[in-house]
N, C-alpha and C positions, 0 to 999 in steps of 0.2 A: 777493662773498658769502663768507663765514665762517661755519663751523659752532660753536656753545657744548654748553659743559656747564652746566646751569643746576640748583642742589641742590634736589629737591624739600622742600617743607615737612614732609608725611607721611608718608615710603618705608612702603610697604606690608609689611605684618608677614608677613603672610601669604607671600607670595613670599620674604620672606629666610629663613623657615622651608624652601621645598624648593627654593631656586637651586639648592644644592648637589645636590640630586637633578636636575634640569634640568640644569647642568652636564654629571650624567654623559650623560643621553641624548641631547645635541646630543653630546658625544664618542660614544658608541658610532653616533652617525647618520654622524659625518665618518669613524669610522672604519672603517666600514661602506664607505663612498666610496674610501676609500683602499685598502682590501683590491681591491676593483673597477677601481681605475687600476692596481694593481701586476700583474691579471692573475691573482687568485686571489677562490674564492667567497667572498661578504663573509659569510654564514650560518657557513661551517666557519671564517672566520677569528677571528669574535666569539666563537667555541663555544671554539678553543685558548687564546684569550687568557683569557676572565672565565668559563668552565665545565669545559671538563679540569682544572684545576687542583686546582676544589674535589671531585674524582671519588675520585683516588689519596690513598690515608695519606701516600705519600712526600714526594709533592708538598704538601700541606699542611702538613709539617713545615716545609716548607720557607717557605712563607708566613709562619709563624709569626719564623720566623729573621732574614726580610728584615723585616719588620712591625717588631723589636723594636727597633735604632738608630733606624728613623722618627720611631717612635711619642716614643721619648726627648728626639731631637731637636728635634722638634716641639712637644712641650711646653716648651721651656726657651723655645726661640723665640714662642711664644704669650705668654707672659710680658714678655717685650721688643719683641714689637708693639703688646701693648694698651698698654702703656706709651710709646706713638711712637719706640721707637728700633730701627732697621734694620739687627740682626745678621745680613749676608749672608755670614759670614764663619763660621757652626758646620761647617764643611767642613773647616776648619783645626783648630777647637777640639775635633772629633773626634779627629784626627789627632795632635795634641798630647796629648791624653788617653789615647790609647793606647801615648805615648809612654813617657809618665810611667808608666804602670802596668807599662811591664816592664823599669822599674830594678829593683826588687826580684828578679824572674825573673831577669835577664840579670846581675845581682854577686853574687847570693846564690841561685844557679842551686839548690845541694846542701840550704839550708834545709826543713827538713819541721817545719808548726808548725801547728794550725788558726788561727792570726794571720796568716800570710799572703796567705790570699787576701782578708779585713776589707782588711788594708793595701794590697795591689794595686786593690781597688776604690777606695778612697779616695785614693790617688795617683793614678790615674787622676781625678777630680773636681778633685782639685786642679789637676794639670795645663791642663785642659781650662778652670777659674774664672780661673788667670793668666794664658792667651791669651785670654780675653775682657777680661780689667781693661786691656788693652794698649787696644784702640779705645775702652772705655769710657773711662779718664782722658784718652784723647785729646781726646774728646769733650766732658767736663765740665771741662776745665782750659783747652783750650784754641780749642775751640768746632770742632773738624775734623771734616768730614763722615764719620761710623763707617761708611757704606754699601763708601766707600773702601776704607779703614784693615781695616775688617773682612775684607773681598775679598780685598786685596793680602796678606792676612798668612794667606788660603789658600796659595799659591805658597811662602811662606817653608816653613810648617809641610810641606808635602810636601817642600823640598828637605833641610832637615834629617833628616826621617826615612830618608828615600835615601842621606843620607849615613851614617848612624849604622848602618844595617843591611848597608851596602856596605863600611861600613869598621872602625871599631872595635867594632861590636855582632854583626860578620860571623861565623856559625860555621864553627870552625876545620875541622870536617868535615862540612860542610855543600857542598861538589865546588864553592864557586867561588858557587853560587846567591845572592841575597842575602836575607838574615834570619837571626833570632836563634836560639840551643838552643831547643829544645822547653823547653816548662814545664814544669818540676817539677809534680809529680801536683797538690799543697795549694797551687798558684798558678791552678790550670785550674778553670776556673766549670762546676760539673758541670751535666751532661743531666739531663733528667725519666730517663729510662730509660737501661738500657745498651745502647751502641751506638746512641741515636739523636741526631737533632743539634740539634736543642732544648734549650734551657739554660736555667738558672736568669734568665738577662737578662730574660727576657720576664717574669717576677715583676717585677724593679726597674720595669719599664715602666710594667703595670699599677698598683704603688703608687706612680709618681710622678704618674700620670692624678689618682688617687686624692685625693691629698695638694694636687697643682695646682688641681681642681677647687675644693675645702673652702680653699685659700689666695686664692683670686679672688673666691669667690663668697659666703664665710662671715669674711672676717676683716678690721680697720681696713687694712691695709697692702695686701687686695688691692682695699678698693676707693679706696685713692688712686690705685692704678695705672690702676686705668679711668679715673678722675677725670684725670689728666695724661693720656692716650690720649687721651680725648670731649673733655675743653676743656680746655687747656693754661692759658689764660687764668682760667679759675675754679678750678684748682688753684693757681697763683699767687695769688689771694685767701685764698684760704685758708690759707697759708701753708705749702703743701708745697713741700718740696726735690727740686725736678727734675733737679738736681746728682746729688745722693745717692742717686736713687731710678736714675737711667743706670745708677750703678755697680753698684749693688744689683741689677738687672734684668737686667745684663750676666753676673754672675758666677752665677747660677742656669740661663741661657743656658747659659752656658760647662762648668760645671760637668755639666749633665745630658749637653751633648756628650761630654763628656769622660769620662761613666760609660759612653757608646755606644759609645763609642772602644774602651776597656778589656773592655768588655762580648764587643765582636766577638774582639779579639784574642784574653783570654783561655778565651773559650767556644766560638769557631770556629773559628778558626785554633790559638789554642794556641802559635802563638810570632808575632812581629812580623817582618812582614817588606816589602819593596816593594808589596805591593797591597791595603795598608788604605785606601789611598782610593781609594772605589768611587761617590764621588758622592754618598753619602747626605745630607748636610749642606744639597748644593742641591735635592734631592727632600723633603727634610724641610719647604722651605718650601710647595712645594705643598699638603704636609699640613697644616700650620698653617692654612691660607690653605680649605683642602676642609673641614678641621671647624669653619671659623669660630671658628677662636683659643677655640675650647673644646674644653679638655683629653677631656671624653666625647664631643665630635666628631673631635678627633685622634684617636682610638683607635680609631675605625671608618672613619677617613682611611687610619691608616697601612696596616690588613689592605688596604683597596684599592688602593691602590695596589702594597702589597708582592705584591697578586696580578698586577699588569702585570707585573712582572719576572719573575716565575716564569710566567707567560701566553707573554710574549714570548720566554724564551727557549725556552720547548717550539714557540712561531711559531717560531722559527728554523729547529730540528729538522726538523719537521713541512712545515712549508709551504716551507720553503728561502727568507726572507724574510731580512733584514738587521737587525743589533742596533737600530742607527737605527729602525726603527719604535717599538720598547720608548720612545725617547724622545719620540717624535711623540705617540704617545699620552699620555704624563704631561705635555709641553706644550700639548695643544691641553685636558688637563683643568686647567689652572692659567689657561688665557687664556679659558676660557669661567666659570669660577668667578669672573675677577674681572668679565669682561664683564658678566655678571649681576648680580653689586653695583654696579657699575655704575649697569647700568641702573635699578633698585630704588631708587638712593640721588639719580641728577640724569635729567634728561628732555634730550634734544635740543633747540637752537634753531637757525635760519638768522638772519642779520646777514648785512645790507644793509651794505656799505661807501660813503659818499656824500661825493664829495670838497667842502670846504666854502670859504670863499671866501679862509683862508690858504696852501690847497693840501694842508694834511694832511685825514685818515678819521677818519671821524666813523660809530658803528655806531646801525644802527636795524636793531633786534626785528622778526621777520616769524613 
């Protein structure tokens, strides 16, 4: 006996409208379970994680802050999933994008100009579009799986930046620590307010939702992309270039990484240093994936989730729980979201394996 995945004809509309809601309440049931095996009330644990949160101004800021790399990331990534191609690798092109945008900071530390911070945002995209062109031309020139390529070229992009901030980018009075001078004032992405930590990022966010939506859903170029996504085979009739459209889909990926990049750096930290990567890149796919690769679904993806992180680390505080839950939770919500497509899109079958009279299996439908 063998289990199938067998596609249904009609997936039901109705269910791929609230999976994504279903999703979260089979998460908050397991994690419900899980607060209960670890020994603490599953009632105060669900209340730290997805309602303290939203109580405090503090802490809502702070939401906001984590929300705004997600949300970035996740749209660029939406972009190159509806289009079938599998950038697992905006983790890196974050990282490279933050890179790039504190050449300017870091050689021309003294510069004071309202051009500089235009430029640090856009060095940063740049950065962030040419570590995507890298698995993109891989992919279109030479047919190599981007899932890879993309992946593996996480691992480079962190060790370069460790090297650069350990070594030649190292300040000189900075006791040994590793990272760059603080940025010049007209390099730093100001706050909504003074002294809060809220910055201007979450603007860029919202207008790329914005801009992503009206590019997918309103114009010829974004619905080839659906077109190569849904049937690869009747974009090929058509005569679109599924070459050109990799590379094209890669470097809007990359690029929007690379604004996230530059965005944290110079809005949150304010200089570069060993712990810009925090991950976002591979929780950004969740987001992708929780708003249904729609830009005004990522955007109500990304707040949620950026509420786990800030949930879970007041769980930490509070309950004396382990960081590891924060991730338990954002992977049991990316394995029940796809479970749910899933199901919505094929039905279960059983196969009868029946040996036949050359000696191989032969499958018969039950």
């Amino acid at each position: 006996m063998r289990l199938e995945l067998i596609k249904r004809g009609n997936p039901s509309k109705t269910f791929s409208i609230f999976s994504p809601f279903i999703a979260l309440l089979l998460t908050f049931v397991t994690g419900a379970i899980m607060f209960m095996l670890l020994g603490k009330n599953p009632i105060t644990g669900l209340y730290t994680y997805f309602i303290e949160p939203l109580i405090d101004p503090w802490t809502r800021e702070q939401i906001l802050v984590k929300a705004t790399p997600l949300i970035l990331i996740a749209v660029g990534l939406a972009v190159c999933f509806r289009s079938s191609n599998w950038n697992i690798g905006a983790e890196g092109q974050y990282i490279i994008g933050g890179m790039f945008g504190a050449i300017i900071p870091v050689y021309f530390n003294e510069w004071d100009s309202p051009l500089v911070l235009p430029l640090v945002m856009m060095m940063g995209m740049i950065g962030g579009a040419l570590y995507a062109y890298i698995p993109a031309i891989l992919k279109s020139k030479f047919g190599t799986n981007e899932i890879l390529t993309s992946l593996m070229l996480v691992y480079v992009a962190q060790q370069i930046v460790d090297w650069l901030v350990r070594g030649p980018w190292r300040n000189p009075a900075g006791m040994g620590f590793p990272g760059t001078k603080d940025f010049n004032e007209s390099a730093i992405l100001p706050s909504f307010y003074e002294f809060g930590d809220a910055h201007y990022g979450s603007v860029f966010a919202l207008i790329a939702v914005i801009l992503a939506w009206f590019f997918l859903s309103k114009t010829i170029k974004g619905f080839e992309i659906n077109i190569i996504g849904e049937t690869p085979r009747a974009a090929k009739f058509a005569g679109f270039d599924v070459k050109k459209m990799t590379i094209f889909a890669f470097l809007i990926s990359g690029a929007l990484a690379g604004l996230a990049g530059i965005a944290e750096v110079s809005g949150s930290v304010e200089k570069l240093d060993d712990k810009l990567s925090l991950g976002y890149g591979f929780t950004a796919i969740i987001v992708a994936f929780l708003g249904r690769l729609n830009p005004l679904g990522i955007l109500a993806a990304g707040l949620i989730l950026a509420l786990t992180y800030i949930g879970g680390e007041g769980a930490q505080i509070s309950l004396g729980i382990s960081d590891r839950a924060t991730r338990v939770f954002q992977g049991l919500l990316l394995f029940f979201v796809l479970a749910c497509d899933t199901l919505i899109h094929y039905r279960f079958r059983w196969v009868k394996t029946v040996d036949n009279i050359s000696g191989t299996k032969s499958g018969e439908g039950t």
